[in-house]
N, C-alpha and C positions, 0 to 999 in steps of 0.2 A: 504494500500500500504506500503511495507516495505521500510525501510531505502535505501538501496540502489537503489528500485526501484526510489524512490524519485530520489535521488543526480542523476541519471540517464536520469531522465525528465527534469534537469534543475537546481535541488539544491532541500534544505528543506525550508520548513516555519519556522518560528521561533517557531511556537509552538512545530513542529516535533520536531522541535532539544530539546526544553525542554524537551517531555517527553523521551529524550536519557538520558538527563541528570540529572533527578531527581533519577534517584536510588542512584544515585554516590554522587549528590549534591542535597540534599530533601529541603535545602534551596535557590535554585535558582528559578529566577522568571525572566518574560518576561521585567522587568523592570530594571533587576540586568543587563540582555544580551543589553538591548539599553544603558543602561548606559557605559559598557564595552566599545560599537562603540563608543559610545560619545569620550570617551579617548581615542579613537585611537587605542586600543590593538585589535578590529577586523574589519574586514572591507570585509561584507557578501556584494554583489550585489543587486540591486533593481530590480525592474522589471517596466515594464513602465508604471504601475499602482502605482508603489512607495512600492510593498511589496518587503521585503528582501528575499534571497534565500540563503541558508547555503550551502557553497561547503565543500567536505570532507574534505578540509584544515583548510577551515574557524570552522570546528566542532573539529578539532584536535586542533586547537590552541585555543579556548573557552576552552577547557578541561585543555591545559597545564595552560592557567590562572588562572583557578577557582580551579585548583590543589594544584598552588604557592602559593597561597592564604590560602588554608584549610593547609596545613602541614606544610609550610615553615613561615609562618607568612609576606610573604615579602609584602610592599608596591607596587603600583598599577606601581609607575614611574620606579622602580627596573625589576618587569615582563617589564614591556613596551620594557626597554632597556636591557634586555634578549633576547626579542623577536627580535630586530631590529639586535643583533649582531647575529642571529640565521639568520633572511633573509639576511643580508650581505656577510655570511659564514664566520665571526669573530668570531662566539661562537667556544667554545674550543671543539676536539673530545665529550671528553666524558660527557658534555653539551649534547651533539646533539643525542649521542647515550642514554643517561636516559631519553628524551626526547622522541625519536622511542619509546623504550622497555616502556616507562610508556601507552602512547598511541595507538600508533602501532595496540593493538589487538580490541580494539573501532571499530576505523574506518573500518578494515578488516574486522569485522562480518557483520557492515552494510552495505558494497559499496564491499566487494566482491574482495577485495584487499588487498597488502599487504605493508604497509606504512612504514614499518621497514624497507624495501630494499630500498624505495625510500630515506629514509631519511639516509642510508649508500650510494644510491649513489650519493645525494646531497652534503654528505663530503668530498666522493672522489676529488669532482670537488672544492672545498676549498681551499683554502689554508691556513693552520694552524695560528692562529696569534699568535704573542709572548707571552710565559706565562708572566703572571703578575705577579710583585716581589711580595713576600708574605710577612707581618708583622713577627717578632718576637716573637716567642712563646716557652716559657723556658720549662722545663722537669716539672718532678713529683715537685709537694711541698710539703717543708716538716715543723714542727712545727714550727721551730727558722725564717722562713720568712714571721709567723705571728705574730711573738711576739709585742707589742705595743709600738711603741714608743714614748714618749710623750716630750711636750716642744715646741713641731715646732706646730707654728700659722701663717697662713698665709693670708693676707690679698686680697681684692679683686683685686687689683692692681699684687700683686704678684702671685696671682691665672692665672689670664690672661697671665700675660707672660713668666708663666713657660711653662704652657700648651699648649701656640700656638693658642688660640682660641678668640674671639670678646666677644663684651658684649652681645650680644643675644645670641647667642649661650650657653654662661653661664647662661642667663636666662631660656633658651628654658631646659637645664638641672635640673634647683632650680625648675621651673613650675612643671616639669615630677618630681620631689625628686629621682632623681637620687644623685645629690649633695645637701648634706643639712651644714649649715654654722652652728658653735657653738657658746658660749655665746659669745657676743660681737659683731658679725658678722666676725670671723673668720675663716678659714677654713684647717683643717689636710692635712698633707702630700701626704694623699692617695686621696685626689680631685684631686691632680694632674695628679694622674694615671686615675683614673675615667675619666677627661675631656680627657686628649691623646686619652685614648682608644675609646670616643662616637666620638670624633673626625674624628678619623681613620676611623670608621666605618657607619658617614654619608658619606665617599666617596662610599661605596656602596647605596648611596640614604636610608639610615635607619637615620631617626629622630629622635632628643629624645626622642617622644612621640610612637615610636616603642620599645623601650627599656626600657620601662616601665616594659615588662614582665622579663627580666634580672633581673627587680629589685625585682617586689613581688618573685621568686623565692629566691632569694639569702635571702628573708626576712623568708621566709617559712624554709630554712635552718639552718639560724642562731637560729629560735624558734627552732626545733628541737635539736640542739646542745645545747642551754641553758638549756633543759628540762633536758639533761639525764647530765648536770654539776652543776646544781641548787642541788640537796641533798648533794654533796660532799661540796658545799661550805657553805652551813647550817652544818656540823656535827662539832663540839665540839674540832674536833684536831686542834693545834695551825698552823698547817699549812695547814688548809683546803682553804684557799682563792688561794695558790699556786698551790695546787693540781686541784681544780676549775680550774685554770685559762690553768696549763700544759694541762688539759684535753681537753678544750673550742679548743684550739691551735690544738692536738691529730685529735681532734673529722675535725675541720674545714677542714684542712688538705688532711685527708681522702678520704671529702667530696668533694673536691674539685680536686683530683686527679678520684675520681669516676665520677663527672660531666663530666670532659676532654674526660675520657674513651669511656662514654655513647652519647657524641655528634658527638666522632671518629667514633664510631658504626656506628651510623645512617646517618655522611653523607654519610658512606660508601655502606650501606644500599641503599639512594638514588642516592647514581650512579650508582649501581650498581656491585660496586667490591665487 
């Protein structure tokens, strides 16, 4: 019996629904989908025998989860609260609409429908909620606003309350080494920025311990920029260590304007635009 014949007699089984979702998601399992209800993020029907039945909503919104999850890296309480500003008709247009077009064409093969109309005229009947002020974020960088400065030690006390943040939190950061303290147990200028920004960024529900992958990459970066500034600061000229170092600056830079680029792309990519 085909998918939509299913949804059509009642809904699916769970297992129907996994084998929809195994080509997409080869790692989903009957276990991963009761654990999802567990939390709340779906909530399929029973039957009065107590088995679940998947409606074509309930099979779109398993998708948009298990989606957020494989590409976007988000946390389970972040989808959650995607999801609920999405049923409220608080999520933003173009929210709703990357949402249709990522899904949309799933459910319509199997149920015979087309879910992308439904979920433009579910917008219609919305009403837009105010955009959210957005953080600060400077233009290109360039060599001179890596240069290092050194002298400033700061302690755990003045750590705290430059940055605005508690002491678990600064713990929750040292745990994950996002923040690491120097001799003494001091800590650089740039902790400061570091805790702001993790700060800022648990109000989207990201934990330190999701930011963890911010860090091995930036670690992966800075090995590469050392790699190709390491020979120049081994050669013999009297000013190889400055050359080294203009380059490490040059190189970082770059990188760093390249990163900005390539995450422009893709969220743009994932809206759509």
């Amino acid at each position: 019996m085909t998918g939509a014949a299913q949804w059509a007699r009642g809904g699916m089984s769970i297992g129907s629904v996994l084998d929809l979702l195994r080509p997409d998601f080869p790692d989903i399992t009957i276990s991963k989908i009761r654990f999802l209800e567990s939390e709340g993020l779906i909530r399929p029907e029973r039957t009065p025998s107590g088995y679940r039945r998947f409606s074509v909503a309930d099979y779109e919104r398993l998708r948009f989860v298990l989606t957020a999850q494989r590409d976007q890296y988000l946390p389970l309480k972040v989808i959650k609260e995607q999801l609920e500003a999405i049923d409220s008709g608080a999520a933003t247009l173009g929210v709703r609409e990357a949402r249709a077009r990522a899904h949309s064409h799933h459910s319509a093969a199997e149920a015979g429908q087309s879910l992308s109309g439904a979920a433009r005229a579910d917008t219609d009947d919305a009403s837009p909620a105010p955009p959210r002020r957005l953080g600060v974020v400077p233009g290109e960088i360039t060599p001179d606003e890596l240069r290092v400065e050194g002298g400033v030690r700061l302690t755990r006390a003045d750590l705290l309350d430059k940055a605005g943040i508690d002491d678990k939190f600064l713990d929750d950061l040292l745990r994950a080494g996002l923040i690491v303290p120097g001799a003494g147990g001091f800590f650089e200028s740039d902790a400061v920025t570091l805790a702001h920004a993790a700060k800022s960024m648990a109000e989207f529900g990201l934990e330190a311990r999701h930011l963890r992958a911010f860090k091995l990459a930036a670690d992966r970066e800075a090995a590469l920029v050392a790699q190709i500034a390491a020979p120049i600061a081994k050669s013999r000229d009297a000013d190889a260590r400055a050359r080294a170092e203009e380059t490490v600056r040059e190189l970082a830079a770059l990188s760093l304007n390249l990163h900005a680029a390539l995450v422009k792309a893709a969220v743009r990519a994932a809206l759509g635009n």
